[in-house]
C-alpha positions in Angstrom: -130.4 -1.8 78.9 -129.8 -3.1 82.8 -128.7 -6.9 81.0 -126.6 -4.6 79.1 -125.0 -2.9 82.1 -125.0 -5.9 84.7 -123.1 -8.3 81.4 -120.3 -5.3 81.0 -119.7 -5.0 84.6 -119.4 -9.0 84.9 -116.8 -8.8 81.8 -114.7 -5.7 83.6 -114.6 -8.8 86.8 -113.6 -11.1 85.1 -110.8 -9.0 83.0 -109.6 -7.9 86.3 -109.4 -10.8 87.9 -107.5 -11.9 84.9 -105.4 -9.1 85.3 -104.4 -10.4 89.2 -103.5 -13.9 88.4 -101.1 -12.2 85.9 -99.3 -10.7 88.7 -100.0 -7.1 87.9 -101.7 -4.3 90.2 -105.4 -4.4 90.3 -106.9 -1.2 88.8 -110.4 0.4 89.0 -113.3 0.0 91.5 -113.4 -2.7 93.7 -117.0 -1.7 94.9 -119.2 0.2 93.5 -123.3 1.1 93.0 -125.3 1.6 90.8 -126.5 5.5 89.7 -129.6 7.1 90.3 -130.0 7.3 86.4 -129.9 3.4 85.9 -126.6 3.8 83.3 -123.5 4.7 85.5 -122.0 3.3 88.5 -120.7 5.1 91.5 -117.3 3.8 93.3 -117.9 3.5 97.0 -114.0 1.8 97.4 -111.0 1.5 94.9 -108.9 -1.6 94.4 -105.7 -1.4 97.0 -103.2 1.2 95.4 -105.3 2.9 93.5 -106.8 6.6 93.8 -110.4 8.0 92.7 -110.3 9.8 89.4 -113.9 10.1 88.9 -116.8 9.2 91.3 -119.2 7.9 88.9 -118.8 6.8 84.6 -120.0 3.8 82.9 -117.0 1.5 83.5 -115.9 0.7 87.0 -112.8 0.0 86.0 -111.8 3.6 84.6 -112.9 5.2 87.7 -109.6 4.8 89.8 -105.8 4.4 88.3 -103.4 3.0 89.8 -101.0 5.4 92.3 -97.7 6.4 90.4 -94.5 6.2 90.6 -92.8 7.0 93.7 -96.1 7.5 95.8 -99.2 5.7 97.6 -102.6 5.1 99.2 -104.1 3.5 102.4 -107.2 5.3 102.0 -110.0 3.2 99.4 -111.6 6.8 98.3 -108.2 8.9 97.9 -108.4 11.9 95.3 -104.6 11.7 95.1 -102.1 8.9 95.9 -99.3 10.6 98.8 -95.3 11.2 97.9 -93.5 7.9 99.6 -91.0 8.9 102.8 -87.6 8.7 101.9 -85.2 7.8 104.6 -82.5 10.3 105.4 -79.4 11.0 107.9 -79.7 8.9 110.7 -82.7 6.8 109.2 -81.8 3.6 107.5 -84.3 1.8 104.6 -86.0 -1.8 106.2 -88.6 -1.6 103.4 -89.0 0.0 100.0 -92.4 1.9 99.4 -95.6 0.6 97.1 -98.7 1.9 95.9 -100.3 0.4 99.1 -98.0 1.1 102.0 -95.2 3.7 102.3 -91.6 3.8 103.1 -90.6 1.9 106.3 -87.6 3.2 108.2 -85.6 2.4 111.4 -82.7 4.1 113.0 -79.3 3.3 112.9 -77.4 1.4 116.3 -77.8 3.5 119.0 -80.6 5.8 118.0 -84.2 5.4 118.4 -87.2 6.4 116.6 -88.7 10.2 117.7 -92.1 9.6 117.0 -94.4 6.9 115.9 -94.0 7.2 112.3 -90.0 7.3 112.7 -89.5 10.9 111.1 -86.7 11.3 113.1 -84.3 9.6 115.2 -83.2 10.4 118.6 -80.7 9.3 121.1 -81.1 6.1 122.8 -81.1 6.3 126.2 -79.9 4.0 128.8 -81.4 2.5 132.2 -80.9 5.2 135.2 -81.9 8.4 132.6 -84.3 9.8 130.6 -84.9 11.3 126.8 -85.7 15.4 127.1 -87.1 17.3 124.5 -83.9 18.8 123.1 -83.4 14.6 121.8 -80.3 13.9 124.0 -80.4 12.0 127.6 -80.1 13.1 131.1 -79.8 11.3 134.9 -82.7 10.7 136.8 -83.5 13.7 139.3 -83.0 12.8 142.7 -86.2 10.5 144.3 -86.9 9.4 140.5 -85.4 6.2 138.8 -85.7 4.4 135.4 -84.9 0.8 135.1 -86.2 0.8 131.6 -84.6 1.6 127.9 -85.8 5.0 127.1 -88.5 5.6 129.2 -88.9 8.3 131.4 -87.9 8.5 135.2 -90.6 7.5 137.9 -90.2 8.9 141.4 -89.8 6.6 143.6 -92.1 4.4 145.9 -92.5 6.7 149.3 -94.6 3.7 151.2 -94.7 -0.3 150.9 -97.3 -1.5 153.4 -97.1 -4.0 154.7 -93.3 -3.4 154.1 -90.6 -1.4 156.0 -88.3 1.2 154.2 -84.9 -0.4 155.0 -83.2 1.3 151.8 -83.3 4.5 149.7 -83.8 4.1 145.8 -81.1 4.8 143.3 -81.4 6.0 139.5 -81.7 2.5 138.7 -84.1 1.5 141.3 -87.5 1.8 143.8 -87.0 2.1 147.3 -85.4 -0.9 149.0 -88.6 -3.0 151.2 -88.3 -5.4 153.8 -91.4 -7.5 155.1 -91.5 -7.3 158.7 -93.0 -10.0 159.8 -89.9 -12.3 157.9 -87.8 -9.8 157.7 -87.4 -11.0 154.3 -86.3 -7.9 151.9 -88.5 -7.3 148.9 -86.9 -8.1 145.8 -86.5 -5.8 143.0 -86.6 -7.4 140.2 -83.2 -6.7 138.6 -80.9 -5.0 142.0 -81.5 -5.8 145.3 -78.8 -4.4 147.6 -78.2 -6.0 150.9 -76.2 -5.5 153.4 -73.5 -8.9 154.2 -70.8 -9.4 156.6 -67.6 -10.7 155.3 -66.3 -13.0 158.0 -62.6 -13.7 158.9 -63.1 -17.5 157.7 -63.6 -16.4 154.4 -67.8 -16.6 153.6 -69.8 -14.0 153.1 -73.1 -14.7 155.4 -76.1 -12.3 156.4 -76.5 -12.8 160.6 -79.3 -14.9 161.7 -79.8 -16.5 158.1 -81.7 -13.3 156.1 -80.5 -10.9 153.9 -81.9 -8.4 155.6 -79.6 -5.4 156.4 -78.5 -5.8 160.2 -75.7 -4.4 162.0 -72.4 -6.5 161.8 -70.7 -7.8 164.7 -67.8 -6.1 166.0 -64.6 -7.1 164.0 -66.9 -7.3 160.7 -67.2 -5.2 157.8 -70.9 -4.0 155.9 -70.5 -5.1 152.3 -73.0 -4.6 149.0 -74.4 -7.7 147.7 -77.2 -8.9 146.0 -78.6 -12.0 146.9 -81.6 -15.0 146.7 -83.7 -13.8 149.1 -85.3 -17.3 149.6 -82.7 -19.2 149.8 -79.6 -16.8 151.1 -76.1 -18.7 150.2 -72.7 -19.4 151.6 -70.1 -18.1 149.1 -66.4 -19.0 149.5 -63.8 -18.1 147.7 -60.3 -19.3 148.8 -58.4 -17.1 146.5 -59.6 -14.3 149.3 -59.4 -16.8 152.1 -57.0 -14.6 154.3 -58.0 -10.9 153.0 -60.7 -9.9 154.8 -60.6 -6.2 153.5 -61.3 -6.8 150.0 -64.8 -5.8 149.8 -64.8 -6.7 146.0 -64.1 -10.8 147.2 -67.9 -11.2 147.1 -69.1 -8.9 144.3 
């Protein structure tokens, strides 16, 4: 009768729920509905872990069993639970597999994962190259830069209105930018070169109080530095008081 079928699916519940607080895997249907012939059910989703062994029957809970050993399930209406992902070479466990989720893996120091599942690792490359398809790095082509961990090379800026050009880019950077109406260079956000004069008293000062590059004044030499553009500072160093040929005084 339907009181008979409604009372033994309320008892396979409550045995299941029993089965839960237990600490054990939940097994059967989590949802089902009811057959066209008023006896069976029909699973429309399995508990978590669990595969479909038979769509419809007269107990819920025999319609799906639990995944076995060594495999799993995402999907709610699996025929078959899938083989878990062993981690191999290069790959290094972070988490073992269950019936509900497989094997997570990482890759060891200095490699990265090739894809999004991590089924292979790959070297990790550094800022100024790029990743190719053979799995090893290589330098930025010329006009292209990287500034990034693995990622791939970007060509570089070839305008920056309302900005001047005052400076080619590198393998690590965009185009240098100044703003002409401060003349006030545009800041990258990890290099900026600019171009200061080291001066025979011993600081290193941009003429006329910018960083922007500007021709130095006879007797004084162009040196690389990078510097606050906003506020541009005076930096002494008595241990190089006297040389005034050490470009690396200021570095």
């Amino acid at each position: 009768s339907m009181a008979g079928i409604l009372w033994a699916m309320s008892l396979s519940l409550l045995v299941q729920a029993f089965l839960g607080t237990a600490g054990q895997t939940d097994r059967g249907c989590l949802k089902w509905s009811l057959h066209a012939n008023g006896r069976d059910v029909c699973c429309d989703i399995c508990h978590p872990g669990n595969h479909l062994q038979e769509d419809c029957g007269p107990n819920p809970r025999e319609l799906c069993i639990p995944c076995e050993a060594k495999t799993f399930t995402v999907n709610p209406k699996a025929q078959s639970c899938s083989p878990c992902t062993e981690c191999v070479g290069a790959q290094v466990l972070v988490k073992e597999c269950t019936a509900t989720h497989d094997t997570v893996c990482e890759c060891k120091e200095g490699l990265v994962c090739g894809d999004a599942t991590c089924s292979f690792c790959v070297k990790k490359c550094g800022k100024g190259e790029e990743p190719t398809e053979t799995r090893s790095c290589t330098p930025c082509p010329n006009g292209t830069f990287n500034d990034q961990i693995h990622q791939k090379c970007k060509p570089w800026s070839k305008t920056c209105p309302p900005y001047k050009v005052v400076g080619e880019g590198t393998a690590l950077t965009d185009i240098t930018c100044v703003d002409t109406g401060t003349e006030k260079v545009k800041l990258h956000p990890e290099i900026t070169p600019c171009y200061l004069c080291l001066r025979s008293d011993g600081y290193g000062t941009a003429p006329g109080h910018s960083c922007a590059p500007q021709h130095c004044s006879s007797g004084l030499q162009h040196h690389h530095h990078c510097c606050d553009m906003e506020n541009p500072q005076k930096k002494k160093n008595k241990d190089h008081h006297k040389n005034t040929n050490n470009q690396d005084a200021y570095r």
